[in-house]
C-alpha positions as CSV (number, residue, x, y, z in Angstrom):
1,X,0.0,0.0,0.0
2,X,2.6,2.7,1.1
3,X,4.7,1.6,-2.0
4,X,1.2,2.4,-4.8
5,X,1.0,5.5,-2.7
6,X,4.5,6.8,-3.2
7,X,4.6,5.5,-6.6
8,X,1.2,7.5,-7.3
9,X,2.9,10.6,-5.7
10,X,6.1,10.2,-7.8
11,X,3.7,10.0,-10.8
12,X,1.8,13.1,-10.2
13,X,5.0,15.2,-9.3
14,X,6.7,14.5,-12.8
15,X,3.3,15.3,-14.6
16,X,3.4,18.7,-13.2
17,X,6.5,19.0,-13.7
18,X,5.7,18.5,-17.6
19,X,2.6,20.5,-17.7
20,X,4.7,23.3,-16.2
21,X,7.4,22.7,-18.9
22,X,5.3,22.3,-21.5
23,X,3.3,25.3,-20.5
24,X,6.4,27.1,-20.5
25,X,7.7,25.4,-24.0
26,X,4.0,26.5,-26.0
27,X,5.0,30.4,-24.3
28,X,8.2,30.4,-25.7
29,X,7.3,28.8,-29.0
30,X,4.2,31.2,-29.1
31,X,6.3,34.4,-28.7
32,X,7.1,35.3,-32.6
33,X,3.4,34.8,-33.5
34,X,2.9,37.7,-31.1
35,X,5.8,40.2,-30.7
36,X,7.6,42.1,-32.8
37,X,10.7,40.0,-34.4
38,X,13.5,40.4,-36.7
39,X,11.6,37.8,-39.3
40,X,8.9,40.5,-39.4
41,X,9.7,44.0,-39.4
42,X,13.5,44.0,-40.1
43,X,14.0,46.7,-37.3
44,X,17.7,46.2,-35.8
45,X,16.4,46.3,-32.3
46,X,13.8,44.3,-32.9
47,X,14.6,40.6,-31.8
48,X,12.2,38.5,-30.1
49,X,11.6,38.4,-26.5
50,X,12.8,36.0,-24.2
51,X,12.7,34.9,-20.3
52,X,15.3,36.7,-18.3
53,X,15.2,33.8,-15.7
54,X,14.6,30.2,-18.1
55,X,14.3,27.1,-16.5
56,X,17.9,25.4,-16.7
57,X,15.9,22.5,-17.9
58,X,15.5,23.2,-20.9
59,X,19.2,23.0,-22.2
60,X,19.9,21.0,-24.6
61,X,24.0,20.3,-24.6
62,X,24.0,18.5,-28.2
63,X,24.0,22.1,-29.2
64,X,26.7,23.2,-27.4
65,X,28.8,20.5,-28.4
66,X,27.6,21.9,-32.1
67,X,28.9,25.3,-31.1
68,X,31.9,23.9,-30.0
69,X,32.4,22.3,-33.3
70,X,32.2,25.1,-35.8
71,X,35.5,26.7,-36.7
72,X,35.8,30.6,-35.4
73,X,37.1,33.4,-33.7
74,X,34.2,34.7,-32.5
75,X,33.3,33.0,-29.2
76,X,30.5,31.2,-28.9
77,X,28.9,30.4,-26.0
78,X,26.0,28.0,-25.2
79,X,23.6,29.1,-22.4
80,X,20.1,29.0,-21.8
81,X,19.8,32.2,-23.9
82,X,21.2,31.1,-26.8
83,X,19.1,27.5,-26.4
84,X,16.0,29.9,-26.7
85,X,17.2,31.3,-29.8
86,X,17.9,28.7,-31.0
87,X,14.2,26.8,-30.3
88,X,12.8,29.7,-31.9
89,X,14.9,30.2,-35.1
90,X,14.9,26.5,-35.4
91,X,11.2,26.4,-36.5
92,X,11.7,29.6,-38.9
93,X,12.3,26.6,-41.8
94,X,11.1,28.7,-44.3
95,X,13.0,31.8,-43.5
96,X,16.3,29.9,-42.9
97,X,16.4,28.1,-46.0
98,X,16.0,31.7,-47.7
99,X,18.9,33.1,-46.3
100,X,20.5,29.8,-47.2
101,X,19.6,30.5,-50.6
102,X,20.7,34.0,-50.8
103,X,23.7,33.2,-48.4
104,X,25.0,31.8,-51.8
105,X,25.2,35.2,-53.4
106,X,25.9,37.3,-50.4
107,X,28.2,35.6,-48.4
108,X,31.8,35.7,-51.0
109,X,31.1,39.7,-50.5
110,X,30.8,39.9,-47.2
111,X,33.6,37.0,-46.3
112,X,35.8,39.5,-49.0
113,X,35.3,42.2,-46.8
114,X,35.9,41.1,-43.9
115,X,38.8,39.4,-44.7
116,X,40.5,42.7,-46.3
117,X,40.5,44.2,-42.4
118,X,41.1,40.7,-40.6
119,X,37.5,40.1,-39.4
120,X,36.4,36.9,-38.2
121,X,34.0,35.5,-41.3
122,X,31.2,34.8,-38.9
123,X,30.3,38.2,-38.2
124,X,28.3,37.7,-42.0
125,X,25.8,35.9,-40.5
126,X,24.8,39.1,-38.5
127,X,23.4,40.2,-41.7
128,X,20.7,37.5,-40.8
129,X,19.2,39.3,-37.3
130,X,19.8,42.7,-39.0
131,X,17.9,42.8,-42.1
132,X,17.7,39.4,-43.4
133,X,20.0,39.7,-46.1
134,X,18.0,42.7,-47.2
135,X,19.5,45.6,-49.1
136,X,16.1,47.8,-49.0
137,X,15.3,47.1,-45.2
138,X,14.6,50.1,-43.1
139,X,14.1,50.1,-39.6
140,X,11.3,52.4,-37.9
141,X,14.2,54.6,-36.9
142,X,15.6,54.4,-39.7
143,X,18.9,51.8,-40.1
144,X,19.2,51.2,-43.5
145,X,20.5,48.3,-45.9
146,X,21.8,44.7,-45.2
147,X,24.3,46.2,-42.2
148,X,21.5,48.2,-40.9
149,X,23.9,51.8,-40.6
150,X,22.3,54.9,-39.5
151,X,22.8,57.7,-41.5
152,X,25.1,58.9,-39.3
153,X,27.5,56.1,-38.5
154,X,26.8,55.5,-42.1
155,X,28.9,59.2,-43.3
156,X,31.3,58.2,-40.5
157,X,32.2,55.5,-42.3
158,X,32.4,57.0,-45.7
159,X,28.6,55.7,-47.3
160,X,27.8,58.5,-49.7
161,X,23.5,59.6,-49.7
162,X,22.6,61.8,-52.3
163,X,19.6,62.2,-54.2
164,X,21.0,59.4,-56.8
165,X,22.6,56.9,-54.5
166,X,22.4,55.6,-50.5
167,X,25.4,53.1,-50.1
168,X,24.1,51.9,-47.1
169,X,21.9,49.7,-50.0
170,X,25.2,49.0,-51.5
171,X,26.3,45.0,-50.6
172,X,29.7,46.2,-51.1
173,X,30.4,49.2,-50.2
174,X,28.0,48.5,-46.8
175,X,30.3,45.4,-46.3
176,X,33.7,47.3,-46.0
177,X,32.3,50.3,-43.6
178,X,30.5,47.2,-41.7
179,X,34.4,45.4,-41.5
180,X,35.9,49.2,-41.1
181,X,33.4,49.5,-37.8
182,X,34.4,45.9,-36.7
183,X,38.1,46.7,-36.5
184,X,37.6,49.8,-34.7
185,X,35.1,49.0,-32.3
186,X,37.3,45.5,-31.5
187,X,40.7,47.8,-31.2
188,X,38.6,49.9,-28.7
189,X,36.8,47.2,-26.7
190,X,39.0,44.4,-27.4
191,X,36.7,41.4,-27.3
192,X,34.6,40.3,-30.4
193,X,31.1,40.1,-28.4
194,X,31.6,43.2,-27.3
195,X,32.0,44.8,-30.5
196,X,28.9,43.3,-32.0
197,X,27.1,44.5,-29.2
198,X,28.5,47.7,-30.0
199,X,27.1,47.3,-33.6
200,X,23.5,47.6,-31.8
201,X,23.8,49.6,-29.5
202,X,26.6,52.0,-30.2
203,X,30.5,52.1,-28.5
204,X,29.4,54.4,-26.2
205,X,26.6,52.2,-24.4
206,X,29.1,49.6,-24.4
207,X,31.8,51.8,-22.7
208,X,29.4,53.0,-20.2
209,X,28.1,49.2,-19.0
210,X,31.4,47.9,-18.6
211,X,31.9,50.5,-15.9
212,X,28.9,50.1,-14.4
213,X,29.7,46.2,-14.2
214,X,33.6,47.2,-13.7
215,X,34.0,43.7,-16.5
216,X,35.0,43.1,-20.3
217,X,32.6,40.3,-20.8
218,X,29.4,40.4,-22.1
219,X,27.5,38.2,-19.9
220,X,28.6,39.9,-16.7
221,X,27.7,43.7,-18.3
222,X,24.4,42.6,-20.2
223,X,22.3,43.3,-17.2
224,X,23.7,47.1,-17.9
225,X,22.7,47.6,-21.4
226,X,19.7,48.2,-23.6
227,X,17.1,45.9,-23.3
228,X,17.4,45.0,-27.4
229,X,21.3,44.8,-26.8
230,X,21.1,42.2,-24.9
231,X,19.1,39.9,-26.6
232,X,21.1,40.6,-29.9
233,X,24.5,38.9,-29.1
234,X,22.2,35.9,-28.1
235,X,20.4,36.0,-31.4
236,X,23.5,36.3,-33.3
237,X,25.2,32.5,-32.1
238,X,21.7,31.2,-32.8
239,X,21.7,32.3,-36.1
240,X,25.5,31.2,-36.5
241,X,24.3,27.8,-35.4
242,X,21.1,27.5,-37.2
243,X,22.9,28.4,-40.3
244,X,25.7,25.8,-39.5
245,X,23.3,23.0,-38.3
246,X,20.0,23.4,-40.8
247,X,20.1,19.7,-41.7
248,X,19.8,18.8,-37.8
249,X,16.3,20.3,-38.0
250,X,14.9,19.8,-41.7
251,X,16.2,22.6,-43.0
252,X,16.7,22.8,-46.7
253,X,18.2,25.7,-48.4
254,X,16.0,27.3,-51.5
255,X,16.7,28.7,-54.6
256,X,18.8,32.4,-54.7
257,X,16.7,34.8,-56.8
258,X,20.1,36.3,-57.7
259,X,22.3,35.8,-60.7
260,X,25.0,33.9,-58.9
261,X,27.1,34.6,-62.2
262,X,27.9,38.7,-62.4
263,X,30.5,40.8,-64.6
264,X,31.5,44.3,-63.1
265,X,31.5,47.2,-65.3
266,X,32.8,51.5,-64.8
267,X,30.8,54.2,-66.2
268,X,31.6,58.1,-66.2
269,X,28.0,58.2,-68.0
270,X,24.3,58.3,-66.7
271,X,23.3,54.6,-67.5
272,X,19.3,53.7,-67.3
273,X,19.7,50.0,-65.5
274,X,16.0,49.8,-67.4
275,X,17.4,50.4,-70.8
276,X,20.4,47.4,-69.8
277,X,18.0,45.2,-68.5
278,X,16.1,45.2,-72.2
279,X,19.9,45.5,-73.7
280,X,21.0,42.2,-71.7
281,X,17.2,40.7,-72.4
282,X,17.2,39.7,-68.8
283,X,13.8,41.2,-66.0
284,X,14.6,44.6,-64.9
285,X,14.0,43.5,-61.5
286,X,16.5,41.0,-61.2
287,X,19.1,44.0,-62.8
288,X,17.8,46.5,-60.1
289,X,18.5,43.2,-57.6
290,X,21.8,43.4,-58.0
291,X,22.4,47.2,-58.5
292,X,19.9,48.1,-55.0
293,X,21.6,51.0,-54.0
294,X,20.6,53.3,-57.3
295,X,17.6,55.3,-55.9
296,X,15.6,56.8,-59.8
297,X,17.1,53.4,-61.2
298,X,19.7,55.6,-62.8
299,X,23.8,54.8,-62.5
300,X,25.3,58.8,-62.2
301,X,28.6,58.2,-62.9
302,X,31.2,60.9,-64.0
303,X,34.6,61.3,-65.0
304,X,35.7,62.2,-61.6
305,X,33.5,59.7,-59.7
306,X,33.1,56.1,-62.0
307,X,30.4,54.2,-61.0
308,X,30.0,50.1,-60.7
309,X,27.2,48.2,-62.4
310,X,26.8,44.5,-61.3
311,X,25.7,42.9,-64.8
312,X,24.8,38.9,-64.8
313,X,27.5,36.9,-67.1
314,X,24.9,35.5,-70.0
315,X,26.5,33.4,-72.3
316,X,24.2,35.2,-74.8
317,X,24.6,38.6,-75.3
318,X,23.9,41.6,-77.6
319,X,27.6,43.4,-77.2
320,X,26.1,46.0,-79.6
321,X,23.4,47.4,-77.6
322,X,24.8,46.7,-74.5
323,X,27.8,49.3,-75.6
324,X,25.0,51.4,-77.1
325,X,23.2,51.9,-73.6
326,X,26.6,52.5,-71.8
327,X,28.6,55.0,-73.9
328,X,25.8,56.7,-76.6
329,X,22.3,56.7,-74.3
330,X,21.1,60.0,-73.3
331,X,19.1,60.5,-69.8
332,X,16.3,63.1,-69.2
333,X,17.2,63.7,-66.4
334,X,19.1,66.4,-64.4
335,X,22.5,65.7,-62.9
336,X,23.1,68.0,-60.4
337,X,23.8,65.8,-56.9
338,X,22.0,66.5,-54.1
339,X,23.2,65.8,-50.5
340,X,20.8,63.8,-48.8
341,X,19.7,64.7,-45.4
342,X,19.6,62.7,-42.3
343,X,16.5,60.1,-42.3
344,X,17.1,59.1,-38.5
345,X,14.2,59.7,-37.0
346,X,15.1,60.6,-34.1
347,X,17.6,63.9,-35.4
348,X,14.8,64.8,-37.8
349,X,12.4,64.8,-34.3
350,X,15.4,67.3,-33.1
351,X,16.1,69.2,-36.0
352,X,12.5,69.9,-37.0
353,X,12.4,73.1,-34.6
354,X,15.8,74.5,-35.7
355,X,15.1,74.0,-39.4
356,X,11.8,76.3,-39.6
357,X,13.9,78.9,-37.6
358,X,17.4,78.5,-39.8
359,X,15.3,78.7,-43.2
360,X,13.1,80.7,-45.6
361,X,9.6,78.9,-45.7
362,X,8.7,78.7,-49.3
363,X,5.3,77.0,-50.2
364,X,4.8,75.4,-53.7
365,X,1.6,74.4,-55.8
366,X,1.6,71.1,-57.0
367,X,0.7,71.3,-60.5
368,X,-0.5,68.3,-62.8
369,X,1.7,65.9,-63.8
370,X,4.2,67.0,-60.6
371,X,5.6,64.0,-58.4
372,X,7.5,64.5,-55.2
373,X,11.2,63.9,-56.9
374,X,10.3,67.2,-59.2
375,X,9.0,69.6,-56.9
376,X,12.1,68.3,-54.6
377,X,14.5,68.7,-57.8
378,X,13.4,72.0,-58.5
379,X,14.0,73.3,-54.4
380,X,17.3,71.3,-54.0
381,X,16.1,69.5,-51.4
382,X,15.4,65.6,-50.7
383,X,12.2,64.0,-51.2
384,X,12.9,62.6,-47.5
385,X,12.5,66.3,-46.5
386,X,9.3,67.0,-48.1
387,X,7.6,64.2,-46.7
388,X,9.1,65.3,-43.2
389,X,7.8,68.8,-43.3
390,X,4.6,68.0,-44.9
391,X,3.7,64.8,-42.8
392,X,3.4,62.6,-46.4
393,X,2.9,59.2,-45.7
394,X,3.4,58.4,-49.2
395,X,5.1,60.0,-52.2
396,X,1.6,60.6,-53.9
397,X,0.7,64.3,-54.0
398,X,-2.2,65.7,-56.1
399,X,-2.4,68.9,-58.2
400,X,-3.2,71.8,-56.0
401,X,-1.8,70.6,-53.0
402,X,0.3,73.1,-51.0
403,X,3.5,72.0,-49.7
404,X,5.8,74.1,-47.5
405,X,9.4,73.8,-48.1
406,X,12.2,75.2,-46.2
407,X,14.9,76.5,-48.4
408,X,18.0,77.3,-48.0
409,X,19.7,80.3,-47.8
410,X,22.8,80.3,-49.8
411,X,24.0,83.9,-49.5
412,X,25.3,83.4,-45.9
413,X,29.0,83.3,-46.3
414,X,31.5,81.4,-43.6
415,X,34.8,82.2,-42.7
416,X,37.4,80.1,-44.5
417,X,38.2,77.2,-41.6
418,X,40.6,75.2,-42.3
419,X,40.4,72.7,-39.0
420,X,38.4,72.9,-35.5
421,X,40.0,71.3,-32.2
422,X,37.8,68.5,-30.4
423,X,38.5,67.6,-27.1
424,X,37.9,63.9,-26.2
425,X,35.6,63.4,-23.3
426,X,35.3,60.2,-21.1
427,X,33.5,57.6,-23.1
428,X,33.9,59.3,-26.8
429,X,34.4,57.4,-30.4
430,X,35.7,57.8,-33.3
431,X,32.2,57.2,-35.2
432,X,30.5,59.0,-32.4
433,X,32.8,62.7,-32.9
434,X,33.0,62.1,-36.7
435,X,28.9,62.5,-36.1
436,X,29.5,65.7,-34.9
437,X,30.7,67.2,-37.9
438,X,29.5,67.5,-41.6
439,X,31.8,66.1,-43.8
440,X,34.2,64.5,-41.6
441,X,34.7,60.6,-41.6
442,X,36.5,58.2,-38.7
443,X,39.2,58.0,-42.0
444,X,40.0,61.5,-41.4
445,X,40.1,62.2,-38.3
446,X,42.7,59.2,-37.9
447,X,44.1,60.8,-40.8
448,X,44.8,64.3,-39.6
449,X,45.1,63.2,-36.1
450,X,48.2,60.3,-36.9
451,X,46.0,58.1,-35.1
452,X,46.7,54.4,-36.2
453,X,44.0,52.6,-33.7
454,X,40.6,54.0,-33.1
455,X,41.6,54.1,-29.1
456,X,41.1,57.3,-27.3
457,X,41.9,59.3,-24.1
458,X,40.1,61.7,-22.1
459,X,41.6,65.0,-22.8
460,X,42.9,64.3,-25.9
461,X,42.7,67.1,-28.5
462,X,42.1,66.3,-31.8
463,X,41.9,68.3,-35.4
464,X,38.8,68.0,-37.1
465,X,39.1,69.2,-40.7
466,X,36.5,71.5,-42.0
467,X,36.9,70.9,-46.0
């Protein structure tokens, strides 16, 4: 009798235990359907939510044994962080075998940046928790491109925005600022988890935990940092082992919409990527695929600034219009470059107050047949601002619609500058004083300064060229 009874007991005690961790399992699993995630909207902060306090349970050691095996610099780390990542990137089959697909075009440019500044390879597959291998994703605070770079960090790093062109959209050029913010963020923090957390959350937030937790690893200072920070380092060794161990959970990769197969061409003219596309007989689509970072779907190269067009290698091809559309085509459309302005939400939420005071308020009539490009064309301004000032959701506008525009006043002259002094305060960056300043990049500042690591010291004075 007292044997039944403490069997019986015994039995009920491991069924609540599995009702409790099955209760727990269904939350977890539950979670993407729910809250925002990085397979949804492609923000940079936005990773899913998990428990800050998980059953120890539910670790699984197989995969840290699989972590253990992969090849890298990075470390990588199996705790019961990581194990929920990886249950819920596990089950994204679909989405995984995507970026397997487009891993195939993406992952030779990446792995060729990196390696040109001595980054581990495996920081590529933070391209999967950022944008999803996505050269037009856009955060809601506006990170832009596969790297996700602000427009800020993005200048820093030498990305060029104009009214023809954001880089941040450019695989390669995105790719070397991305290894160029690597290298300096791991000569200033020196560990590698470290500096990806910095990638989220900025050197500065990075800085400031560590001396908060008085500790240079990651685990010990997450507690200190942004709430999407610390879920991101997490996020990243899932993916790395997700993308490493698909065939342990049925995932297959799919077909790359990508040629796989490209040629590289350099052209001083304006080259329509529609009229190559119908020269090359190929979709335009799959042409504006590879070129993503062309805003009016128009290459603006000159002599003194070449552009690159990515072409897919066909075996057959008309030579004679294809030369036709790059040396003898004419555009309709005007050249002049115009700067782009910040699209960080959170400056133009800053800057909205200065700019009606700093500028003449000029309202225009739209007239038929006007779009938002030619009214912005005509004012020199971007079509970013005009949807700013004018609270646009969309680019349509409709004849007779007043918009206000603030333009600028170009008869102000400035006193010929040659260089400003800067000095460094406790927790400063490269990226973060290059900010500061129009025109200047981490490249120069290093540049005029002699600096050859991106270290700093409080008290420092530095030259900051001013053109």
């Amino acid at each position: 009798m007292i044997r039944k009874l403490l069997f019986t007991s015994v039995c009920a005690l491991i069924g609540c235990i599995s009702f409790s961790v099955a209760q727990q399992k269904v939350k977890i699993d539950s979670l993407p359907k729910f809250q925002e995630n990085i397979f949804i909207n492609t923000d940079t902060i936005s990773v899913p939510l998990i428990y800050e306090n998980p059953l120890l349970m539910g670790q699984n050691y197989i995969y840290k044994l699989r972590l253990d095996s992969i090849t890298k610099t990075v470390p990588l780390p199996y705790n019961e962080y990581v194990q929920q990542y990886i249950d819920i990137y596990a089950k994204r089959k679909d989405l995984f075998g995507k970026m397997m697909g487009l891993s195939n075009y993406y992952f030779p440019i990446f792995d060729k940046a990196l390696k040109d500044f001595n980054i581990p390879q495996e920081i590529k597959y933070l391209t999967i928790v950022e944008s999803q291998m996505n050269p037009h994703a856009i955060s809601r605070v506006g990170a832009t491109g596969i790297w996700q770079f602000m427009f800020g960090t993005g200048k820093a790093y030498g990305l060029k925005m104009d009214n023809f062109v954001d880089e941040r959209k450019d695989p390669i050029q995105a790719s070397y600022a991305a290894a160029q913010y690597f290298k300096d963020a791991y000569e200033e923090l020196g560990d590698w988890l470290l500096a990806i957390a910095a990638y989220n959350c900025g050197k500065g937030a990075v800085t400031r935990a560590m001396a908060k937790a008085e500790s240079r690893d990651f685990w010990a200072i997450r507690q200190f940092l942004p709430k999407e920070t610390r879920n991101y380092v997490p996020a990243f060794i899932a993916a790395v082992y997700v993308m490493n161990y698909s065939g342990k959970h049925q995932i297959s990769p799919q077909a790359c919409s990508l040629f796989l197969k490209t040629d590289t061409v350099q052209t001083n003219r304006f080259v329509s990527l529609a009229s190559l596309a119908k020269a090359l007989n190929v979709d335009e689509t799959a042409l504006f695929a590879l070129n993503p970072s062309y805003k009016k779907k128009i290459v603006n190269g000159t002599d003194e600034e070449p552009k690159r067009i990515i072409m897919p290698k066909l075996r057959d091809i008309d030579y004679a219009s294809v030369y036709e559309v790059l040396n003898n085509s004419e555009q309709d459309v005007s050249m002049r470059v115009v700067q782009a302005s910040t699209d960080d939400v959170r400056d133009l939420r800053k800057s909205r107050a200065k700019s009606a005071s700093s500028h003449a308020v000029v309202f225009h009539k739209v007239s038929a047949g006007q779009s938002l490009a030619m009214v912005a064309n005509k004012y020199g301004v971007e079509v970013q601002d005009l949807r700013v000032w004018n609270g646009l959701k969309s680019k349509t506008i409709v004849p007779g619609q007043q918009l206000k525009i603030f333009a600028k006043n170009v008869n102000r002259l400035k006193a010929p500058v040659s260089y400003a002094s800067y000095t460094v305060k406790a927790g400063d960056t490269l990226s973060e004083i290059a900010e500061k300043f129009n025109g200047v990049t981490v490249q120069s500042i290093k540049r005029d300064n002699k600096l050859s690591k991106a270290g700093l010291r409080a008290g420092m004075i530095l030259k900051i060229s001013k053109g």
